[in-house]
N, C-alpha and C positions, 0 to 999 in steps of 0.2 A: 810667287813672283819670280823668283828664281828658274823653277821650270817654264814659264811664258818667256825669262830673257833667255833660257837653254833652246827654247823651241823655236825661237825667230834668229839663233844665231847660227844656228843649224841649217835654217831654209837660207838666210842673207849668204853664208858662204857657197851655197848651192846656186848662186844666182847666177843670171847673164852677167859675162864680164864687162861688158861695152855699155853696161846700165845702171843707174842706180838703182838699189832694192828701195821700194815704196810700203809704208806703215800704216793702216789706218787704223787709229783709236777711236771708236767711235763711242755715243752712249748719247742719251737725254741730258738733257740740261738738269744740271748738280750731280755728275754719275761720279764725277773724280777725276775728268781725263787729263787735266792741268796736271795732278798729281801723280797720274800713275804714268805718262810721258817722262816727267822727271826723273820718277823712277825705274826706269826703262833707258835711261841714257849711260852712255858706256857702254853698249854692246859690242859696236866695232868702233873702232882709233877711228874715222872716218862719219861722222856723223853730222845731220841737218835736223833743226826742229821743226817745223811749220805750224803753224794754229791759224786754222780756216776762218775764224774770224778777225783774222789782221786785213782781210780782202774782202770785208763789206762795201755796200755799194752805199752811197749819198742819199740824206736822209728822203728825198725829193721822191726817190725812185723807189724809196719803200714803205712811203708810208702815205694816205688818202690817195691812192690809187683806182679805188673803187672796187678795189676785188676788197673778199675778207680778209681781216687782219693775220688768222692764219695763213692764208694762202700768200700774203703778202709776205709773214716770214717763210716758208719755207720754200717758193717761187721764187721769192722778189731780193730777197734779203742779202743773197751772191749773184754776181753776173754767172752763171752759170755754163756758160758755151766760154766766156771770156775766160775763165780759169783752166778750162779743157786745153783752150790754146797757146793758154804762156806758161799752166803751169802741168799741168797731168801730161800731154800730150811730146810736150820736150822733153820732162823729163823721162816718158821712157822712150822714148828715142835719143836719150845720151845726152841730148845738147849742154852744154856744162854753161851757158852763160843764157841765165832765166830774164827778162824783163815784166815782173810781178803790178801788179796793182795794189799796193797797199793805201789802205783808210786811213785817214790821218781824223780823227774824231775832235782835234779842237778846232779845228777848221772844215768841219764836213763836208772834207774833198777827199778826191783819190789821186794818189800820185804813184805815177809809176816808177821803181827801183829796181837794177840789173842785181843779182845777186848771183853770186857760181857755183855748182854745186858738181863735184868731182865725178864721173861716171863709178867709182867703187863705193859711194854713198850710199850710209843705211839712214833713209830720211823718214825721218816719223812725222804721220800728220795726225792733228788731233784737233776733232772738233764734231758738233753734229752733223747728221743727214749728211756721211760724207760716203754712205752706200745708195746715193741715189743712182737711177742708170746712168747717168753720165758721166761718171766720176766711177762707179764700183771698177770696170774693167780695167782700170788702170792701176790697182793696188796688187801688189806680192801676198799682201798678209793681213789681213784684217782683226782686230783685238775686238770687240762689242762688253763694255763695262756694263753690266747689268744690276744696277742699284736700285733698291724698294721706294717706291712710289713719294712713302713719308716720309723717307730720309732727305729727296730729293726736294721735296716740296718744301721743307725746313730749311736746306742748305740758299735755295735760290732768294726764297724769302728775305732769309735774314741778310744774304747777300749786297741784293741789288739793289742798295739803299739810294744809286743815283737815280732810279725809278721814281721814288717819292718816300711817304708814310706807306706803314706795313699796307693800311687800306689799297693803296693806290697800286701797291705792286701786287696785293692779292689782287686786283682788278685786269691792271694790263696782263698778267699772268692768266688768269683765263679765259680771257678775250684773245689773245695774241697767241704765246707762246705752247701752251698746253695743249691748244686745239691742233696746232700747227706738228706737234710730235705726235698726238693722235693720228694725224693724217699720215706721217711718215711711216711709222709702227705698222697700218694699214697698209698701205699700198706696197710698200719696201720689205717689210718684213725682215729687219737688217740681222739678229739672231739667228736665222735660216742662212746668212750668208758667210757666216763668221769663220774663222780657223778657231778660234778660243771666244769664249764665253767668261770673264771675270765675273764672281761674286763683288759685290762692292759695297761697302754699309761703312 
């Protein structure tokens, strides 16, 4: 861990000065990236976190769509051009004052909040499918947690108890989610795109 915070402190001080240095931690769901962001903070005095699932879209828009349920997460799940333009695309073009779209999930709405984020910012984002094409070109540095298949499959399980019974989240999980990182893995190939590769177990 220490040489992955030596190696992004090295590129962050190397960066545009008129820009924030952008992070991406990616991995599958249950790789660790809640946790290994955490432990990634403190790099520079100047720091932002983001978790791409604070910007989901309303459940209306992702879910009996009619496409399949994975395509529904990994299509449907972010506004995907709306993120390009209030958040990827100002920030690196400097603009220090963002108007985000955060999901408020007890009221399955989106409300939008300005937030500021200093042009010498090292802002780490973390979350999945955050190397799809229209998001990768905008990252300095990309992390990809690579955790074994059962470790993940255990973590999420036991997890997402707001899912239901173990049944029921073993179900949405291979209906939904599972297919939907298969098709990522696929198409994206996010490991091929990485600066680092973590181990993760």
């Amino acid at each position: 861990m220490e040489l992955l915070r030596a190696d992004i402190h090295r590129e962050y001080v190397r960066r545009e000065p008129d820009r924030p240095f952008l992070v991406a931690i990616d991995g599958l769901s249950g790789a660790g990236k809640t946790t290994m962001v955490e432990q990634l903070r403190g790099i520079a005095t100047n720091e932002v976190v983001l978790h791409i699932d604070d910007f989901i879209v309303e459940r209306h828009r992702r879910y009996a769509t009619g496409q399949s349920e994975a395509m529904e997460y990994y299509a449907l799940q972010w506004d995907v051009e709306l993120l390009v333009e209030t958040l990827f695309k100002p920030l690196r073009e400097g603009q220090t004052n963002l108007m985000l779209p955060y999901y408020e999930r007890d009221q399955d709405a989106v409300n939008m909040r300005t937030i500021e984020i200093a042009p010498n910012t090292l802002v780490l984002i973390e979350g999945i499918f955050l190397l799809r094409d229209e998001w990768r070109p905008y990252f300095d540095y990309i992390v990809y947690l690579d955790c074994p298949r059962e470790v993940r499959y255990e973590r999420v399980l036991n997890r997402d108890t707001y899912i239901g019974d173990l049944s029921e989240r073993l179900a949405k999980y291979e209906r939904r989610y599972w297919p939907g990182e298969a098709h990522y893995i696929k198409t994206i190939n996010p490991q091929a795109q990485a600066d680092q590769i973590v181990p993760s177990s």
